[in-house]
mmCIF file as Biopython writes it, N, C-alpha, C and O atoms, coordinates in Angstrom:
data_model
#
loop_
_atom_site.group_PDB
_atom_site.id
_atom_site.type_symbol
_atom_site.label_atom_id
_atom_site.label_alt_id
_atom_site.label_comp_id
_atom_site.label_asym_id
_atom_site.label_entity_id
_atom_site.label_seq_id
_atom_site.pdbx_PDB_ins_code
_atom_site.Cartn_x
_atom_site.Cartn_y
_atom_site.Cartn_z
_atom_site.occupancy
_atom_site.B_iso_or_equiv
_atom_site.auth_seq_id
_atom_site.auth_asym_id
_atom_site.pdbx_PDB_model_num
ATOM 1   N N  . UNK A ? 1  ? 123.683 -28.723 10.115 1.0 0.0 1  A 1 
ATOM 2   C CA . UNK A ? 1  ? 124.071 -27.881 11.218 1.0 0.0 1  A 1 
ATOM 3   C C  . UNK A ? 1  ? 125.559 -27.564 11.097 1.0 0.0 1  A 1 
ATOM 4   O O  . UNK A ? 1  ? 126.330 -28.488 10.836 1.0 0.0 1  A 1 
ATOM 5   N N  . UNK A ? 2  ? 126.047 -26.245 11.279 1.0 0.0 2  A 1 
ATOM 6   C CA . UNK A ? 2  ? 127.305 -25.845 10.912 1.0 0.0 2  A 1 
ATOM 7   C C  . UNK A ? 2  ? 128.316 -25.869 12.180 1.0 0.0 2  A 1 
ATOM 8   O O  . UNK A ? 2  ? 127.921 -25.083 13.041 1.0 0.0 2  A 1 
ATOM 9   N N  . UNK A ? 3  ? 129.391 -26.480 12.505 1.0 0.0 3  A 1 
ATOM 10  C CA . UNK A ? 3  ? 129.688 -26.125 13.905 1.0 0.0 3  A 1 
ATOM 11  C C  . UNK A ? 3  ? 130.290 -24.881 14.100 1.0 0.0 3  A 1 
ATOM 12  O O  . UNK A ? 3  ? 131.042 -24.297 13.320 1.0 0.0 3  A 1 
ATOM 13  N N  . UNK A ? 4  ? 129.897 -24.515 15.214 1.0 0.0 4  A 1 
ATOM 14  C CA . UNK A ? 4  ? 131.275 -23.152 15.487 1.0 0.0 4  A 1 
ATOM 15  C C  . UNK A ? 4  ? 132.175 -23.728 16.654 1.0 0.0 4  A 1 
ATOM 16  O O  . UNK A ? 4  ? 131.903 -24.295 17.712 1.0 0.0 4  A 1 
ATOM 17  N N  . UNK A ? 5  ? 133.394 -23.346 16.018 1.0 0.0 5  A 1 
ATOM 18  C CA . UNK A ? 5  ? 134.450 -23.589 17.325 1.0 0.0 5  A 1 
ATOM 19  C C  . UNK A ? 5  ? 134.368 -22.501 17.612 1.0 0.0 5  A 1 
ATOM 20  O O  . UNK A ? 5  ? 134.032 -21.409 17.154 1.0 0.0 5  A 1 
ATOM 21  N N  . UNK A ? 6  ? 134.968 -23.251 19.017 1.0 0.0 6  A 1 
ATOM 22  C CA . UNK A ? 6  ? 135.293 -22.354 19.938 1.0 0.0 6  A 1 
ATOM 23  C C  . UNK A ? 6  ? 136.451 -21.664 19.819 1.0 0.0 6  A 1 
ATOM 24  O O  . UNK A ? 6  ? 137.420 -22.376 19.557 1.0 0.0 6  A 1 
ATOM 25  N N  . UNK A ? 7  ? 136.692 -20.329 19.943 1.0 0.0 7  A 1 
ATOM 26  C CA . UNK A ? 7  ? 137.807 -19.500 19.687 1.0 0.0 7  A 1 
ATOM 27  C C  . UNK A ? 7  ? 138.728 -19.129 20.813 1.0 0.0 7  A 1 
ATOM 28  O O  . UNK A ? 7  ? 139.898 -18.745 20.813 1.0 0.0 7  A 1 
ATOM 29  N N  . UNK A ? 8  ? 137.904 -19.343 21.724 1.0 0.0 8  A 1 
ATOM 30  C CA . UNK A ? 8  ? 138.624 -18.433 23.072 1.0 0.0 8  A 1 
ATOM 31  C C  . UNK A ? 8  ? 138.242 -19.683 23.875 1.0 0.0 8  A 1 
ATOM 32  O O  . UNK A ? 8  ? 137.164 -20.276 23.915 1.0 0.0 8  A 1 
ATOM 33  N N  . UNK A ? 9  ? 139.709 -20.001 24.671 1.0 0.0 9  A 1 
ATOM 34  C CA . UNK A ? 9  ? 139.147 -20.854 25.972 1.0 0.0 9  A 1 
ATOM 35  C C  . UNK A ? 9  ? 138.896 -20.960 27.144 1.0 0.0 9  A 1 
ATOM 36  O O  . UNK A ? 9  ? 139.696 -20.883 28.076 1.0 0.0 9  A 1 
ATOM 37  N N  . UNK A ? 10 ? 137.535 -21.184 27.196 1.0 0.0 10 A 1 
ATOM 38  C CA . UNK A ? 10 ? 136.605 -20.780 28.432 1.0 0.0 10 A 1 
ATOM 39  C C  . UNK A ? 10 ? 137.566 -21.102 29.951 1.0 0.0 10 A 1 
ATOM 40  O O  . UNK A ? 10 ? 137.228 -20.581 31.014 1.0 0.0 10 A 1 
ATOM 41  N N  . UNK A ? 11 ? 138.476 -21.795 29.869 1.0 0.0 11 A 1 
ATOM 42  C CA . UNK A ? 11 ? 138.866 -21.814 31.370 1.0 0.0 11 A 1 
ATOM 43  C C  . UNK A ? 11 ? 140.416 -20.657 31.791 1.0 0.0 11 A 1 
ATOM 44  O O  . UNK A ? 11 ? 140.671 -20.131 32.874 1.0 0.0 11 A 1 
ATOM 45  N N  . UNK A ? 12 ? 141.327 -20.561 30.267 1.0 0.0 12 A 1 
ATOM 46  C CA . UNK A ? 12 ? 141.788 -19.401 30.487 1.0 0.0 12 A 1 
ATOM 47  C C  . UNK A ? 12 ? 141.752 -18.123 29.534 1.0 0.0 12 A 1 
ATOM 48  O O  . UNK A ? 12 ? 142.241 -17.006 29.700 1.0 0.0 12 A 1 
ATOM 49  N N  . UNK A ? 13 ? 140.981 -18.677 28.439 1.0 0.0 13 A 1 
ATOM 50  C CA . UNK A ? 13 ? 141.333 -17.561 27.236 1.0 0.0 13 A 1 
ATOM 51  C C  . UNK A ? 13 ? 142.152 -17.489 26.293 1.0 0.0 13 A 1 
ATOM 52  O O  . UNK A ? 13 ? 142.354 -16.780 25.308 1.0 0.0 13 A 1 
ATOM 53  N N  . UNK A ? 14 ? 142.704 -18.610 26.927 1.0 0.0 14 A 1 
ATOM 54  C CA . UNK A ? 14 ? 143.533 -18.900 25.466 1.0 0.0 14 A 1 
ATOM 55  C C  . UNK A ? 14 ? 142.935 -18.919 24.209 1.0 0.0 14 A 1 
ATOM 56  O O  . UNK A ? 14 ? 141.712 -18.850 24.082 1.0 0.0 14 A 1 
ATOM 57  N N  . UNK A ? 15 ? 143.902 -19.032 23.028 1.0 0.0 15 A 1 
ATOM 58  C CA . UNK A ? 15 ? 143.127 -18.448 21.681 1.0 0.0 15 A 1 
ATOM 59  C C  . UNK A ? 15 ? 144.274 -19.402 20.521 1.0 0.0 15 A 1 
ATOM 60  O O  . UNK A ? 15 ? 144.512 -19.089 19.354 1.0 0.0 15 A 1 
ATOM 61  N N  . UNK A ? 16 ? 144.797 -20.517 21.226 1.0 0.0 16 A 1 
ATOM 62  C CA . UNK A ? 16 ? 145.645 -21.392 20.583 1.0 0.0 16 A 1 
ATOM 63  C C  . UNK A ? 16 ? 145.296 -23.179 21.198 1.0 0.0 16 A 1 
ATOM 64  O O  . UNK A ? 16 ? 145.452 -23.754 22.275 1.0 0.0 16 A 1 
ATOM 65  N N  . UNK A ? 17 ? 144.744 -23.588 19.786 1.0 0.0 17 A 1 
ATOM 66  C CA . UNK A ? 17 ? 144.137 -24.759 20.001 1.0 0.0 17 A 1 
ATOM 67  C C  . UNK A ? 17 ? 145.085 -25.931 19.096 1.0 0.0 17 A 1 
ATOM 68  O O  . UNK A ? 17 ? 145.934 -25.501 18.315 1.0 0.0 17 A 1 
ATOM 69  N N  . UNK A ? 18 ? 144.914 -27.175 19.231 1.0 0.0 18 A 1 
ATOM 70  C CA . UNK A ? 18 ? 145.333 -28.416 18.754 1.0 0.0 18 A 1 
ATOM 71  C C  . UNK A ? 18 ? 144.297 -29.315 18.488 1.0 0.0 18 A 1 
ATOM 72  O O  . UNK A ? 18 ? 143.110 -29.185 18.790 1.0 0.0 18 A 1 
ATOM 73  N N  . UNK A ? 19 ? 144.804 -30.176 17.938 1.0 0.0 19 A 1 
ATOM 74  C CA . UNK A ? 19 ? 143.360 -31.635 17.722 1.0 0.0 19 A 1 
ATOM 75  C C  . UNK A ? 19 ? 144.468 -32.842 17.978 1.0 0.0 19 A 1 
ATOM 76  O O  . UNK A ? 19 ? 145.664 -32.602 17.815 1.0 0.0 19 A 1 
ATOM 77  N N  . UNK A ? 20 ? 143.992 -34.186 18.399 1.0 0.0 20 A 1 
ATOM 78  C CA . UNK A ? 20 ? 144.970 -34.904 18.796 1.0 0.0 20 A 1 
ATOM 79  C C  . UNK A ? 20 ? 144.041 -36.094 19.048 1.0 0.0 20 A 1 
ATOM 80  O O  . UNK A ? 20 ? 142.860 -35.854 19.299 1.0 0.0 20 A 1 
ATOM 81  N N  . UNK A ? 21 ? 144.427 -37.214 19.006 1.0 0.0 21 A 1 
ATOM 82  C CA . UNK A ? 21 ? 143.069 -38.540 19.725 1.0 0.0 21 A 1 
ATOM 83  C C  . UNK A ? 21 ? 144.313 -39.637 20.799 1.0 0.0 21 A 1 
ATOM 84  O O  . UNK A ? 21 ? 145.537 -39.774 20.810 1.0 0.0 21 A 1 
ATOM 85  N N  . UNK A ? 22 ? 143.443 -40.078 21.389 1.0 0.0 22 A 1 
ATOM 86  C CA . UNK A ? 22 ? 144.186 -40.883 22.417 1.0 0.0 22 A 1 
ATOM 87  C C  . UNK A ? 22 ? 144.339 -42.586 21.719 1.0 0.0 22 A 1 
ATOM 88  O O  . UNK A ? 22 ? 144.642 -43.508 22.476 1.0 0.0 22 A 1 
ATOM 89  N N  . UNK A ? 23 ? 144.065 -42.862 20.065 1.0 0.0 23 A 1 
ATOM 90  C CA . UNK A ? 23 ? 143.661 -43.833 19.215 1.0 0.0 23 A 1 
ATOM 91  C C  . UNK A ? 23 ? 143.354 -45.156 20.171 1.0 0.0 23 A 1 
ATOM 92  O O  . UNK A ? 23 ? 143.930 -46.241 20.093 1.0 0.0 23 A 1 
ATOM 93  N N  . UNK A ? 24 ? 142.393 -44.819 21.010 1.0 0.0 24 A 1 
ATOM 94  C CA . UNK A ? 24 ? 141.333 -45.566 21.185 1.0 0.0 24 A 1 
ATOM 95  C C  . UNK A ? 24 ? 139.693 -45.344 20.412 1.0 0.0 24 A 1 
ATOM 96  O O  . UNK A ? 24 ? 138.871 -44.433 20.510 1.0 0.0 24 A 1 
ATOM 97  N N  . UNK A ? 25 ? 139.699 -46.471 19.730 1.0 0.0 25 A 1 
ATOM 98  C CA . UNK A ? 25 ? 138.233 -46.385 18.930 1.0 0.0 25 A 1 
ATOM 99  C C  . UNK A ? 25 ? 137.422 -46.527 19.837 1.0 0.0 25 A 1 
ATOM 100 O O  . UNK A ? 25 ? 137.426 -47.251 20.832 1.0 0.0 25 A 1 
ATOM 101 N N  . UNK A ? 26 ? 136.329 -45.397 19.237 1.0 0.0 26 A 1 
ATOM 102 C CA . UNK A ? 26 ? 134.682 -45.974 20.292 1.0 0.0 26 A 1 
ATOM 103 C C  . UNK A ? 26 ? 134.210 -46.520 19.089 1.0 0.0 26 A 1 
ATOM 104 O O  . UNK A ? 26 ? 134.599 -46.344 17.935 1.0 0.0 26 A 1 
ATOM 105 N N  . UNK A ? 27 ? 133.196 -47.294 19.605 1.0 0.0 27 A 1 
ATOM 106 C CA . UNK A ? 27 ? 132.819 -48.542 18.991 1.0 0.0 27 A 1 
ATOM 107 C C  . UNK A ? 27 ? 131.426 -48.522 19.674 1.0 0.0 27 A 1 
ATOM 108 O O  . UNK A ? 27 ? 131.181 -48.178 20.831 1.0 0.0 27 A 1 
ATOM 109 N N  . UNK A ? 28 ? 130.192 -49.148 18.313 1.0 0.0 28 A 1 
ATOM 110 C CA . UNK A ? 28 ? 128.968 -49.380 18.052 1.0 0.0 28 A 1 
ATOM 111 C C  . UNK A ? 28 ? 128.778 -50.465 19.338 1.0 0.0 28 A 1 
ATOM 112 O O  . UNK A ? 28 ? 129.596 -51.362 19.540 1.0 0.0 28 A 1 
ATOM 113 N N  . UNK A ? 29 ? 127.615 -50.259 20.150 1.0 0.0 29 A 1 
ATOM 114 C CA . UNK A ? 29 ? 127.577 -51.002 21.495 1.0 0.0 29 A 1 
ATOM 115 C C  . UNK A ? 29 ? 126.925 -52.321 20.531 1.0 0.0 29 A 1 
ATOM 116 O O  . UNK A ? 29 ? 126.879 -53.252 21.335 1.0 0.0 29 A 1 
ATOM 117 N N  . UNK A ? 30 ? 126.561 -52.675 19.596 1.0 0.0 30 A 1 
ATOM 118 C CA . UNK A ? 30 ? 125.672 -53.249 19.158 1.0 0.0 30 A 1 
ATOM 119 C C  . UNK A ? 30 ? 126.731 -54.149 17.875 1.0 0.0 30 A 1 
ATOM 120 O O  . UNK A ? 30 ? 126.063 -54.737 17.024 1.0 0.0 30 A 1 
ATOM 121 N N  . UNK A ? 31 ? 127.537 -54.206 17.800 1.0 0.0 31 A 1 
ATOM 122 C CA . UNK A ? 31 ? 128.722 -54.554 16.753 1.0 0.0 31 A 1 
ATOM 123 C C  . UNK A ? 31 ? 129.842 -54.611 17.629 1.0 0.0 31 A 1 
ATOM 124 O O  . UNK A ? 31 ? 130.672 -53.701 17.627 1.0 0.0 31 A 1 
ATOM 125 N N  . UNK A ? 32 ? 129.950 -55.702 18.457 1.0 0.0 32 A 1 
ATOM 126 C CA . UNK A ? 32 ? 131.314 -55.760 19.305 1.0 0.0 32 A 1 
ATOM 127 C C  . UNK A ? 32 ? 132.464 -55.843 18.417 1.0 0.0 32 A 1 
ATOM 128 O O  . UNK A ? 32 ? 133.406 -55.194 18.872 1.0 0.0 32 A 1 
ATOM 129 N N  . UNK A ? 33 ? 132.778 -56.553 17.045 1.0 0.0 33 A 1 
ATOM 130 C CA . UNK A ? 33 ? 133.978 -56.987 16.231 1.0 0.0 33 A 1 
ATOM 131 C C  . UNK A ? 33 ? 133.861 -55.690 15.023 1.0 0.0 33 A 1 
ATOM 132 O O  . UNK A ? 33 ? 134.315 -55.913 13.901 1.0 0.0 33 A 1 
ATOM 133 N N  . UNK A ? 34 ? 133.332 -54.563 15.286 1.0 0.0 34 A 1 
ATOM 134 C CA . UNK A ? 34 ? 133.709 -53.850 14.629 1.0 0.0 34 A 1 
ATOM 135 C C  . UNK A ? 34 ? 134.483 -52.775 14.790 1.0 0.0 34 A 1 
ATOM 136 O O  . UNK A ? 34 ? 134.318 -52.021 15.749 1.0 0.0 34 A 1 
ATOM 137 N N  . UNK A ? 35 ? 135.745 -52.512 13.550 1.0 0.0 35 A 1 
ATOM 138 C CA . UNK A ? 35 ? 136.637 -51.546 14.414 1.0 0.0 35 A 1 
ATOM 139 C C  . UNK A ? 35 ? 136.322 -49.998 15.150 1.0 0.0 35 A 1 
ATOM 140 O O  . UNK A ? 35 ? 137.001 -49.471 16.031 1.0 0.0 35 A 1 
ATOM 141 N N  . UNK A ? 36 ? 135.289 -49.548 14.611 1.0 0.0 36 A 1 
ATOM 142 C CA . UNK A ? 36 ? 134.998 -48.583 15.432 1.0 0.0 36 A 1 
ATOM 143 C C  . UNK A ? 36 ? 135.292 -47.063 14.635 1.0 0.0 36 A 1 
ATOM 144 O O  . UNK A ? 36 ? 135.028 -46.911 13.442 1.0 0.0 36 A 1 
ATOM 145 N N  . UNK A ? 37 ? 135.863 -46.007 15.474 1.0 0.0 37 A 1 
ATOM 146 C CA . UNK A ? 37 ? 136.015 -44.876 14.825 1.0 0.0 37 A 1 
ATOM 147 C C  . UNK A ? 37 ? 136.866 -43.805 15.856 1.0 0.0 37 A 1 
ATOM 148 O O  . UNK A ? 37 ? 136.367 -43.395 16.903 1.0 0.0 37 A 1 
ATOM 149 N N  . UNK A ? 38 ? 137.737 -43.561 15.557 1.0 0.0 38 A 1 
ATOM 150 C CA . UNK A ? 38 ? 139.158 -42.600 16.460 1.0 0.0 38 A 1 
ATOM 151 C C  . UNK A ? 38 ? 137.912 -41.200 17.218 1.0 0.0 38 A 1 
ATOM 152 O O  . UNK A ? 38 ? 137.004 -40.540 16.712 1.0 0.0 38 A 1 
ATOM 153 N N  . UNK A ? 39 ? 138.378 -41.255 18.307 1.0 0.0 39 A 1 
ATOM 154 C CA . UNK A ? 39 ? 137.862 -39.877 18.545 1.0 0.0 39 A 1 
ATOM 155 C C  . UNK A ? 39 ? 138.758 -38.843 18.862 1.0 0.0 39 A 1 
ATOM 156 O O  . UNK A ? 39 ? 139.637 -38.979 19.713 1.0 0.0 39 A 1 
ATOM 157 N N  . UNK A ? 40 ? 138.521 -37.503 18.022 1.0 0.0 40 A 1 
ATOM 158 C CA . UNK A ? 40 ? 139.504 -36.511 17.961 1.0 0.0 40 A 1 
ATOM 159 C C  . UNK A ? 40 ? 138.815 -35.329 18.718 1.0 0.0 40 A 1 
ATOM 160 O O  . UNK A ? 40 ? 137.756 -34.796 18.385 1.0 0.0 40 A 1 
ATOM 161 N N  . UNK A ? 41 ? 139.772 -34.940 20.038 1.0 0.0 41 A 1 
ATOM 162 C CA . UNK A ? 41 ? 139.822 -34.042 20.754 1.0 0.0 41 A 1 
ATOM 163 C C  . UNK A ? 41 ? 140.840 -32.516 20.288 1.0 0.0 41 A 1 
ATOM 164 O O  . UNK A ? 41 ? 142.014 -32.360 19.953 1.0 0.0 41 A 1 
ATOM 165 N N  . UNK A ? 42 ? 139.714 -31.630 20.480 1.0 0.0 42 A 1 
ATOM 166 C CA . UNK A ? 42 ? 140.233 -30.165 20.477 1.0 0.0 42 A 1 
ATOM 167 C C  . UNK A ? 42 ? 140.450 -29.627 21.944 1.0 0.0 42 A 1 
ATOM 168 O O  . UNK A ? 42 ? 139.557 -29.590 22.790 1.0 0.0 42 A 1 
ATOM 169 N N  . UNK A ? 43 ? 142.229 -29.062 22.208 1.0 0.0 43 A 1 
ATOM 170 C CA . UNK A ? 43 ? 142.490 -28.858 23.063 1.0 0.0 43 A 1 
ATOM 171 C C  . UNK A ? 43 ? 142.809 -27.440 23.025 1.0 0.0 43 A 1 
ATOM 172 O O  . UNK A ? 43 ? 143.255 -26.897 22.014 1.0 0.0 43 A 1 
ATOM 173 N N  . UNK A ? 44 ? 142.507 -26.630 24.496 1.0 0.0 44 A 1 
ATOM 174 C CA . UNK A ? 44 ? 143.625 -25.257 24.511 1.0 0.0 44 A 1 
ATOM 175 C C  . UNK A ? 44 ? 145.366 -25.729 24.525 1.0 0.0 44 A 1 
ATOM 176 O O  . UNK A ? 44 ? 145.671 -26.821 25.005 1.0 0.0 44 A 1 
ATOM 177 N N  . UNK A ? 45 ? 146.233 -24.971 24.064 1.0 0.0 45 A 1 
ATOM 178 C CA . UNK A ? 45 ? 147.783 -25.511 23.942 1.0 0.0 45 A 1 
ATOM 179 C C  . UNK A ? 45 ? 148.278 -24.634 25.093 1.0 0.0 45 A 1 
ATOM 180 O O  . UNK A ? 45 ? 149.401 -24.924 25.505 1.0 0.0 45 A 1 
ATOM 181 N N  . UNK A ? 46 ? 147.705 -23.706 25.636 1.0 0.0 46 A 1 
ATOM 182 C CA . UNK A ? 46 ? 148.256 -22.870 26.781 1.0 0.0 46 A 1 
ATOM 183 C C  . UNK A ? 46 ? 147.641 -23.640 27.985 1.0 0.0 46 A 1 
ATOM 184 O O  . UNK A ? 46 ? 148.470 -23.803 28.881 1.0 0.0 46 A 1 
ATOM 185 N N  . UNK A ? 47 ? 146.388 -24.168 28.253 1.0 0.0 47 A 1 
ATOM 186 C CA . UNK A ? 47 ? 146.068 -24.879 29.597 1.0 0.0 47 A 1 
ATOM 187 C C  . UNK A ? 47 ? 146.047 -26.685 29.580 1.0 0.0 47 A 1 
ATOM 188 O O  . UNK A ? 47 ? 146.596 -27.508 30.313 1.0 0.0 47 A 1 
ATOM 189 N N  . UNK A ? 48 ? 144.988 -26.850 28.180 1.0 0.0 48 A 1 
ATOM 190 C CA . UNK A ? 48 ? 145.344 -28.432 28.090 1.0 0.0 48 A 1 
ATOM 191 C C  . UNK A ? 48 ? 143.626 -28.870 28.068 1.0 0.0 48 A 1 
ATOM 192 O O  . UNK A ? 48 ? 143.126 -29.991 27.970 1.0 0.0 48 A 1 
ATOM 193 N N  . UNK A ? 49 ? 142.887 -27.360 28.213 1.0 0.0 49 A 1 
ATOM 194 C CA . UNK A ? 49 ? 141.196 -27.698 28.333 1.0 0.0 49 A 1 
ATOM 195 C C  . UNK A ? 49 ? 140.786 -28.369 27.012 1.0 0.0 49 A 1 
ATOM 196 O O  . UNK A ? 49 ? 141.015 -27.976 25.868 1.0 0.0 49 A 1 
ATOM 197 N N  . UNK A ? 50 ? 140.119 -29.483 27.427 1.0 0.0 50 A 1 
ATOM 198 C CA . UNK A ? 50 ? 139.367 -29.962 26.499 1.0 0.0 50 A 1 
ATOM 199 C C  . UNK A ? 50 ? 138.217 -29.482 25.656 1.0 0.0 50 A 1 
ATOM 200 O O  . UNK A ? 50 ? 137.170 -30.060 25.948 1.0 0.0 50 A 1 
ATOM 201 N N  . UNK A ? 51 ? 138.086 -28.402 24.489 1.0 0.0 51 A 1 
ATOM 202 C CA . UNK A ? 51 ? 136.841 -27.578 23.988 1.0 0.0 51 A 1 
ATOM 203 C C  . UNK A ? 51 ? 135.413 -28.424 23.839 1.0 0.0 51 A 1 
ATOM 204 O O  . UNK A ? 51 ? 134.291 -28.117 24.241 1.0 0.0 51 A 1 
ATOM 205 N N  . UNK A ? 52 ? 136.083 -30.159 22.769 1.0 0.0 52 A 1 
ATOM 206 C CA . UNK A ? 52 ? 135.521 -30.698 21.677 1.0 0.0 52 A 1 
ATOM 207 C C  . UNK A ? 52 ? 135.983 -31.985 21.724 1.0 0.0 52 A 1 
ATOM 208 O O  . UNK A ? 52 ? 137.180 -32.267 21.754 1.0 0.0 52 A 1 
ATOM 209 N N  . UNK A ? 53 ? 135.169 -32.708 21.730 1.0 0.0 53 A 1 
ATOM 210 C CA . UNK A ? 53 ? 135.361 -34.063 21.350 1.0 0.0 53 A 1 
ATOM 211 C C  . UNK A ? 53 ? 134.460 -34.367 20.203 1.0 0.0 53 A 1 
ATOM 212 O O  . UNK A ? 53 ? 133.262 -34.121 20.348 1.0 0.0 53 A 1 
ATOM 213 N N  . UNK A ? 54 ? 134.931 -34.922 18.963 1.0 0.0 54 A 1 
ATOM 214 C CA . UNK A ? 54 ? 134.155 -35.401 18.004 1.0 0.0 54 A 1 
ATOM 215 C C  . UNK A ? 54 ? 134.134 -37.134 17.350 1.0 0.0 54 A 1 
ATOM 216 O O  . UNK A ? 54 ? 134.034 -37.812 18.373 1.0 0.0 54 A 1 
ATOM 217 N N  . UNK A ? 55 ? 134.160 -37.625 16.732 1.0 0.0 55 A 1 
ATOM 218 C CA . UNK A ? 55 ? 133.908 -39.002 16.284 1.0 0.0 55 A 1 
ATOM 219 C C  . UNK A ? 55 ? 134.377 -38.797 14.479 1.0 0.0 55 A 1 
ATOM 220 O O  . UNK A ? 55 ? 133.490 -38.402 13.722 1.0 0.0 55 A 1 
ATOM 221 N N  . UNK A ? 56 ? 135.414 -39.015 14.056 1.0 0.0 56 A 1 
ATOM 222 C CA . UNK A ? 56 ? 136.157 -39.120 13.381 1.0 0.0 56 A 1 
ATOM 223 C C  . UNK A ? 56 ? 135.349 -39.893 11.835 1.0 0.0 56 A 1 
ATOM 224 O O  . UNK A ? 56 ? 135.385 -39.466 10.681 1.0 0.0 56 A 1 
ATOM 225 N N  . UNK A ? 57 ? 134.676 -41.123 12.370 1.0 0.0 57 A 1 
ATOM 226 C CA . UNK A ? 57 ? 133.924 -41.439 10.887 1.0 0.0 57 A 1 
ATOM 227 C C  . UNK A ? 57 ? 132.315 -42.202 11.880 1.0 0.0 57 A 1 
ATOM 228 O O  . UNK A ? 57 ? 131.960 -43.296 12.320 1.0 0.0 57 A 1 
ATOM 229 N N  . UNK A ? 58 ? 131.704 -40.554 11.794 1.0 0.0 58 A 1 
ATOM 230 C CA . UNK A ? 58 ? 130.052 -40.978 12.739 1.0 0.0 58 A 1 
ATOM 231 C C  . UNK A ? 58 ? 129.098 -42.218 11.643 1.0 0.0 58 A 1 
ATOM 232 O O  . UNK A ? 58 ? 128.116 -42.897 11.943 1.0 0.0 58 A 1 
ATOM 233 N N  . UNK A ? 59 ? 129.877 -42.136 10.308 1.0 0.0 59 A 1 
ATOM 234 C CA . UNK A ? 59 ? 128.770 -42.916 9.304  1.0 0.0 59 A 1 
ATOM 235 C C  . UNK A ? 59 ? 128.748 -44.478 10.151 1.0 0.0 59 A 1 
ATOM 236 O O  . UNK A ? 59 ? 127.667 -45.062 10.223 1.0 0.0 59 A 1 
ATOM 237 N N  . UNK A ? 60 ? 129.983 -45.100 10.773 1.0 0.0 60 A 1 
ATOM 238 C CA . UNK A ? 60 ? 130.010 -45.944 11.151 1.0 0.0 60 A 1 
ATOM 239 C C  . UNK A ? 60 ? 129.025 -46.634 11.797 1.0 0.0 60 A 1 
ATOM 240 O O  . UNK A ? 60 ? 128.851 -47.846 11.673 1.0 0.0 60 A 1 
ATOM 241 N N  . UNK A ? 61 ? 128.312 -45.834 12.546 1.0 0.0 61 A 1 
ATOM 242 C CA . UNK A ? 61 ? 127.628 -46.368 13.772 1.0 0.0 61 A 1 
ATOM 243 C C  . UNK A ? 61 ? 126.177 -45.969 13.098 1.0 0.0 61 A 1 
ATOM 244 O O  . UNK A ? 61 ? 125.210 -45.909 13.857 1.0 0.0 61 A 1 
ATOM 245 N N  . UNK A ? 62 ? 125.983 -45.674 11.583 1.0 0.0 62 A 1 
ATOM 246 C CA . UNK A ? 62 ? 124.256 -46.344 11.183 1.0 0.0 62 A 1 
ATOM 247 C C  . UNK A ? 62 ? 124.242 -47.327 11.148 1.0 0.0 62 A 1 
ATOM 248 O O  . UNK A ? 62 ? 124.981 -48.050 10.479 1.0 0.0 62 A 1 
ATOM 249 N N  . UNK A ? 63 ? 123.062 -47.751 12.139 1.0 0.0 63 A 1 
ATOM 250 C CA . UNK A ? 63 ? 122.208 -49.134 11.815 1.0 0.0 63 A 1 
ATOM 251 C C  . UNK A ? 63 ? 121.919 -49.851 10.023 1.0 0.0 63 A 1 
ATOM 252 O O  . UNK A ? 63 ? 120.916 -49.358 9.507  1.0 0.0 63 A 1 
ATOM 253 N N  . UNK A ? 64 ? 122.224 -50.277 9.655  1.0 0.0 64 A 1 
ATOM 254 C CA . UNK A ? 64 ? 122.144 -51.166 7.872  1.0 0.0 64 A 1 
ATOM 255 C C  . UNK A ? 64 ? 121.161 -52.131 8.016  1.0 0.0 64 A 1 
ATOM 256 O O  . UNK A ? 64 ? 120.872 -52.863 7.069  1.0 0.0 64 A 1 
#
């Protein structure tokens, strides 16, 4: 599945974005001592709307 970003932002239209993470890992509910994986947010730079949140390394959280 291919993503499409978003180009335009839905709350003002802005058309100038950033990526940035708050480096708190989310982490496998099922693997408490494992470090986890950064989640990186896509923002508008003119309002501050959040487009996208993604998961930085998703391989983490297969079951082995």
């Amino acid at each position: 599945m291919k993503v499409n970003h978003v180009k335009e932002c839905p709350r003002c239209e802005g058309t100038d974005f950033a990526e940035g993470t708050d480096f708190m890992a989310i982490k496998p509910l099922n693997k408490k001592l494992s470090a986890g994986s950064l989640k990186i947010y896509r923002f508008c730079l003119s309002c501050g709307e959040v487009v996208s949140i993604r998961v930085e390394n998703p391989g983490k959280f297969r079951s082995w």
